[in-house]
KEROKOL-675515 format. One record per atom (N, C-alpha, C): x, y, z; residue in one letter; residue number from 0. Coordinates in steps of 0.1 Angstrom, whole numbers, plus 5000, padded with zeros to 4 digits. Example, Ala and Ser with C-alpha at 12.3 -4.5 7.8 and 13.67 -1.06 7.14 Angstrom:
KEROKOL-675515
REC,xx,yy,zz,residuo,num
REC,5132,4943,5078,A,0
REC,5123,4955,5078,A,0
REC,5132,4967,5078,A,0
REC,5128,4978,5071,S,1
REC,5137,4989,5071,S,1
REC,5129,5000,5079,S,1
//
This chain:
KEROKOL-675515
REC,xx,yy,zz,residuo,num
REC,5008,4988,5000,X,0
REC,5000,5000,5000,X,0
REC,5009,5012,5000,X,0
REC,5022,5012,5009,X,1
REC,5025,5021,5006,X,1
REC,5036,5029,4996,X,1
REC,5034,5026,4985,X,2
REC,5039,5033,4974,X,2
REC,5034,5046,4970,X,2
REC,5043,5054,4958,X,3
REC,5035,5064,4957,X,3
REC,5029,5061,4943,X,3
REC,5025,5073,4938,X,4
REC,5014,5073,4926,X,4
REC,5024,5063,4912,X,4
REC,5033,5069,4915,X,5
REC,5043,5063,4902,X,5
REC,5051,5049,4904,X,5
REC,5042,5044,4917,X,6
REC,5053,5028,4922,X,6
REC,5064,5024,4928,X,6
REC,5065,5039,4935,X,7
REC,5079,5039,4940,X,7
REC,5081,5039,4954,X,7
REC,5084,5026,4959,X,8
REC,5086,5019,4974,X,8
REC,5089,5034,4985,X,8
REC,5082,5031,4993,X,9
REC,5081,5045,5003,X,9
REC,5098,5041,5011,X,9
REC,5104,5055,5012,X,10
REC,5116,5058,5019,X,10
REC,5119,5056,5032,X,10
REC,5109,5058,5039,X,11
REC,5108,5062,5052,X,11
REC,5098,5045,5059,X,11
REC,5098,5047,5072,X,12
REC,5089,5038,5080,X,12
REC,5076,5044,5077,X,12
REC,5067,5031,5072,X,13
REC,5057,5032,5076,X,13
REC,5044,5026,5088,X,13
REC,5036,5028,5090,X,14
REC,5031,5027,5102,X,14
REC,5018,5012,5102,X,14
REC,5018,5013,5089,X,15
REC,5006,4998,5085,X,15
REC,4994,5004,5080,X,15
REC,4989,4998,5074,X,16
REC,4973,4996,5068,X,16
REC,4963,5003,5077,X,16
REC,4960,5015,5081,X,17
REC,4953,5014,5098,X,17
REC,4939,5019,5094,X,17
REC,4933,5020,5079,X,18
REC,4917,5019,5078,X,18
REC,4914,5014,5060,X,18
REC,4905,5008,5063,X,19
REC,4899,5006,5048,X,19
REC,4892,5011,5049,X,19
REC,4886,5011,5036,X,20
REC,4871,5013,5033,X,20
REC,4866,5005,5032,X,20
REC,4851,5008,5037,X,21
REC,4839,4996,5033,X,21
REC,4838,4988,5020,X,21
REC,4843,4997,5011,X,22
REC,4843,4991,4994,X,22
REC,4857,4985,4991,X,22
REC,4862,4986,5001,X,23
REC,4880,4981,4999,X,23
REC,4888,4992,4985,X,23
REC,4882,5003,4983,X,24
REC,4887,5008,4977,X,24
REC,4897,5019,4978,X,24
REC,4895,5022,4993,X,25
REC,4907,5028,4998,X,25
REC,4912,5025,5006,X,25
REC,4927,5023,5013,X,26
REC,4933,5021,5024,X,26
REC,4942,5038,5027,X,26
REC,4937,5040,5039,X,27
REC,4946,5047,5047,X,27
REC,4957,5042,5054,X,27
REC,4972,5053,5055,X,28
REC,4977,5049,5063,X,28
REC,4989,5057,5070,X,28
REC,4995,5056,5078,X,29
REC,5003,5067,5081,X,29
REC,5022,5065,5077,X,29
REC,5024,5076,5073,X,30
REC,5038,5071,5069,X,30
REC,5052,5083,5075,X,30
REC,5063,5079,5078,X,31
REC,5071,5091,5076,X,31
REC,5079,5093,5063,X,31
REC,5075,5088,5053,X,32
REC,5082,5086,5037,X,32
REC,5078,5100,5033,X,32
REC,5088,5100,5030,X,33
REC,5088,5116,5021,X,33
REC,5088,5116,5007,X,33
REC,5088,5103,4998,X,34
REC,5087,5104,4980,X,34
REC,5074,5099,4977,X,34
REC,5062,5095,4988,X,35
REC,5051,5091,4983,X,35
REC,5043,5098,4973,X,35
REC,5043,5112,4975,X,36
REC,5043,5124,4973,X,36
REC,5050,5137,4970,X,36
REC,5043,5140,4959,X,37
REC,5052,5152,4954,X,37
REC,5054,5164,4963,X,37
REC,5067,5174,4970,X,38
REC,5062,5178,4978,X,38
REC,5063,5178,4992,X,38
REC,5064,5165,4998,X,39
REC,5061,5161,5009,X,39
REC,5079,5167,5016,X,39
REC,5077,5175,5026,X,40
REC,5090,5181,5034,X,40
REC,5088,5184,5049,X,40
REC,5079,5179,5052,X,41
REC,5079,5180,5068,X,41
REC,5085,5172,5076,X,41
REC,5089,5160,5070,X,42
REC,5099,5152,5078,X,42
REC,5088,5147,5090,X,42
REC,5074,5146,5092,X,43
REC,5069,5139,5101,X,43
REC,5062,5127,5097,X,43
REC,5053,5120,5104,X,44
REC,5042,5114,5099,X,44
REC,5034,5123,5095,X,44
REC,5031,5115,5083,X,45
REC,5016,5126,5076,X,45
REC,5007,5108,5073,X,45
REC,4993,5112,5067,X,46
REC,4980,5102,5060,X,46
REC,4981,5102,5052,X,46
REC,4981,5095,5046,X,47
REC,4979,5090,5031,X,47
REC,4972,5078,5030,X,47
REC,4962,5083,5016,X,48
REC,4952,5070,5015,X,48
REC,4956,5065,4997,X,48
REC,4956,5054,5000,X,49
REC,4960,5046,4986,X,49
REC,4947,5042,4980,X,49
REC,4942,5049,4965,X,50
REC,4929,5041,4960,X,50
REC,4936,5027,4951,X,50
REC,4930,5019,4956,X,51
REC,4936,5004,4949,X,51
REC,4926,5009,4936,X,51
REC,4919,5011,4933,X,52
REC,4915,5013,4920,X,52
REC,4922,5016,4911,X,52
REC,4924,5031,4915,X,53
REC,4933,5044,4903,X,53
REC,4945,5043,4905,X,53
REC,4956,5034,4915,X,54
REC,4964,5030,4917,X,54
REC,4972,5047,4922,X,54
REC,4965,5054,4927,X,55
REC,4974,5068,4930,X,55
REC,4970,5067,4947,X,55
REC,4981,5074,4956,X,56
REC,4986,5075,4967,X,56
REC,4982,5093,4972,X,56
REC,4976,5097,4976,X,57
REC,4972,5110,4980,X,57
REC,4979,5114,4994,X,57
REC,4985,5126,4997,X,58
REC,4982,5132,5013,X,58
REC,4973,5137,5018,X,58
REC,4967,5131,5025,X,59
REC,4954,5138,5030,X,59
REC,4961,5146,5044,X,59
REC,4968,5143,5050,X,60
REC,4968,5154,5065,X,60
REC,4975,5162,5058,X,60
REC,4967,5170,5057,X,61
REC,4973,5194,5051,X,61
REC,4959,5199,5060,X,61
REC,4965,5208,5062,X,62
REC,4954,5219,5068,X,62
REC,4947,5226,5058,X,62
REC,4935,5237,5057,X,63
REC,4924,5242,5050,X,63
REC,4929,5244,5040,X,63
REC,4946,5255,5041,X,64
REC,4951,5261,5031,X,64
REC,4960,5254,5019,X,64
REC,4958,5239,5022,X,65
REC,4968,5229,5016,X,65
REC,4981,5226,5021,X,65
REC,4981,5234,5034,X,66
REC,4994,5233,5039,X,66
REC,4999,5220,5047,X,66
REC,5015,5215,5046,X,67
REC,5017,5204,5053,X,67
REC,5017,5205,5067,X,67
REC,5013,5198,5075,X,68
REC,5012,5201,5089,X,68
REC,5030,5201,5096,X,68
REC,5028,5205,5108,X,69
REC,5037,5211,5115,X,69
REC,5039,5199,5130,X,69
REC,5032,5188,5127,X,70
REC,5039,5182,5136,X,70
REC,5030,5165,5132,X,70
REC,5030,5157,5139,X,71
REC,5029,5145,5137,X,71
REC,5008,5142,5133,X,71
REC,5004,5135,5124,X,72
REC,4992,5131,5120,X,72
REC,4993,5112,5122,X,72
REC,4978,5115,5124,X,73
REC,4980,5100,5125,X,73
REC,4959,5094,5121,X,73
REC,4961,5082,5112,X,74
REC,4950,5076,5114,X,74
REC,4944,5066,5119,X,74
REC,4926,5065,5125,X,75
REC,4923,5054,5131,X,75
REC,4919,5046,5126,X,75
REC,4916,5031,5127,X,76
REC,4906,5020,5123,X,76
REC,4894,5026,5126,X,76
REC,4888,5021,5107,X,77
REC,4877,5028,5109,X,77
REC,4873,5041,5103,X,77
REC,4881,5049,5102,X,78
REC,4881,5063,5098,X,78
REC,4873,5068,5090,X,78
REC,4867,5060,5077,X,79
REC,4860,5066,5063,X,79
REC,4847,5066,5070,X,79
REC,4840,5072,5065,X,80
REC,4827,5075,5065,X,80
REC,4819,5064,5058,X,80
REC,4807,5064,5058,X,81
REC,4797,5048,5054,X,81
REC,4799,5047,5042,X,81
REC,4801,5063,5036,X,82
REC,4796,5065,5020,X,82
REC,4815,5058,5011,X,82
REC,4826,5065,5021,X,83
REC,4837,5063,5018,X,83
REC,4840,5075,5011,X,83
REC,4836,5088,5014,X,84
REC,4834,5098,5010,X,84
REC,4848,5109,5016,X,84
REC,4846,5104,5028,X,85
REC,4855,5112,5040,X,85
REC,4865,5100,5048,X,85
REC,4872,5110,5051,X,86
REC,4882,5100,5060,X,86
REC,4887,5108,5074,X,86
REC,4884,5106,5084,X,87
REC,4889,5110,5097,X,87
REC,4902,5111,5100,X,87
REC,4909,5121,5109,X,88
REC,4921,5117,5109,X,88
REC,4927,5128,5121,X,88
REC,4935,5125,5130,X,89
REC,4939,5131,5141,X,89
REC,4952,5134,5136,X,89
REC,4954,5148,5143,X,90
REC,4968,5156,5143,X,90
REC,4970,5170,5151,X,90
REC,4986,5162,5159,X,91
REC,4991,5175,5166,X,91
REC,4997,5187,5160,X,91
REC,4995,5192,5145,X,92
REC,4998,5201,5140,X,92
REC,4990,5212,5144,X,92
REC,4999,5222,5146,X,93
REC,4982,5234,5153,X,93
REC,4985,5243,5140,X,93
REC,4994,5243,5128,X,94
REC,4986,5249,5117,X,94
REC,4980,5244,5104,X,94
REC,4963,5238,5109,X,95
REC,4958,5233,5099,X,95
REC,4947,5245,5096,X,95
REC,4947,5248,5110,X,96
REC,4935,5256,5112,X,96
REC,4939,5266,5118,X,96
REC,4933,5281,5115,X,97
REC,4934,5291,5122,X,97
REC,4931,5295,5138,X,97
REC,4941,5300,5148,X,98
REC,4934,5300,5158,X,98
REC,4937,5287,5169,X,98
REC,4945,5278,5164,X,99
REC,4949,5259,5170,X,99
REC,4956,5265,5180,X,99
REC,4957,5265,5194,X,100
REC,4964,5274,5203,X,100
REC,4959,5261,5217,X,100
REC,4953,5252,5217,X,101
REC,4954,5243,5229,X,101
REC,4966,5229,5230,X,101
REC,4967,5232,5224,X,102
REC,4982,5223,5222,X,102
REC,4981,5210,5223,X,102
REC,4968,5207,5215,X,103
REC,4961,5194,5220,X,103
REC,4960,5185,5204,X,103
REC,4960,5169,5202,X,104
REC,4958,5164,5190,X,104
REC,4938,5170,5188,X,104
REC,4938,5175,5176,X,105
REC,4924,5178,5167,X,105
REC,4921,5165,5161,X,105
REC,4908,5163,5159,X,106
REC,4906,5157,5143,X,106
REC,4897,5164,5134,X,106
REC,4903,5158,5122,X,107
REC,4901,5167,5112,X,107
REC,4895,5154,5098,X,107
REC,4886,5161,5093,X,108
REC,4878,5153,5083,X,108
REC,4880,5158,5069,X,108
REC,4887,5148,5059,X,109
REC,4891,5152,5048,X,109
REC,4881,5146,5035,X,109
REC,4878,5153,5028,X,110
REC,4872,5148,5017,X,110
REC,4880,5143,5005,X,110
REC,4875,5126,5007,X,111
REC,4883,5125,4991,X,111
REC,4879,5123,4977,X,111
REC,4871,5130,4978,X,112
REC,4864,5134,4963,X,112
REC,4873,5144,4956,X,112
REC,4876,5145,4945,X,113
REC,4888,5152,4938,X,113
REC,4879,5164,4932,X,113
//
């Protein structure tokens, strides 16, 4: 699963398989690999969900503005929504969102509709 879009074995540890989807169409999972993705420079764990269909590898933990988070993300079993629409996902980055000041892990719900 965790490769990137172009098939290229992730760099870094990854963390396991930690949600499907109900349709097995997507797996989430968390990684510290930095080539899954174009881009990818925070050097922490980020989410990433693999569509086994379209065979492409996405980052889903960024904040509103697209931005890479600022400290560690992480996903749970379970996470997608019924539809497989959304995917749930916790992170101690406090800039996803404007105003993050309790210094506490958030979760945050990403849509993976393109």
């Amino acid at each position: 699963m965790s490769v990137s879009s172009a098939g290229a074995q992730a760099n870094g540890e990854n963390l396991g398989a930690l949600g499907i989807s109900a349709d097995g169409h997507y797996v989430a999972f968390t990684s510290l690999a930095s080539n899954l993705v174009a881009g990818d420079v925070n050097e922490i764990t980020d989410v990433f969900v693999r569509d086994l269909r379209a065979g492409t590898t996405t980052l889903v933990s960024l904040g509103v503005s697209g931005n890479q988070g600022g400290d560690a993300s992480a996903v749970n079993p379970a996470s997608f929504s019924a539809d497989d629409r959304y995917l749930a996902f916790s992170s101690w980055s406090s800039n996803f969102v404007p105003g993050d000041t309790n210094d506490k892990p958030d979760v945050f719900v990403r849509d993976l509709l393109p």
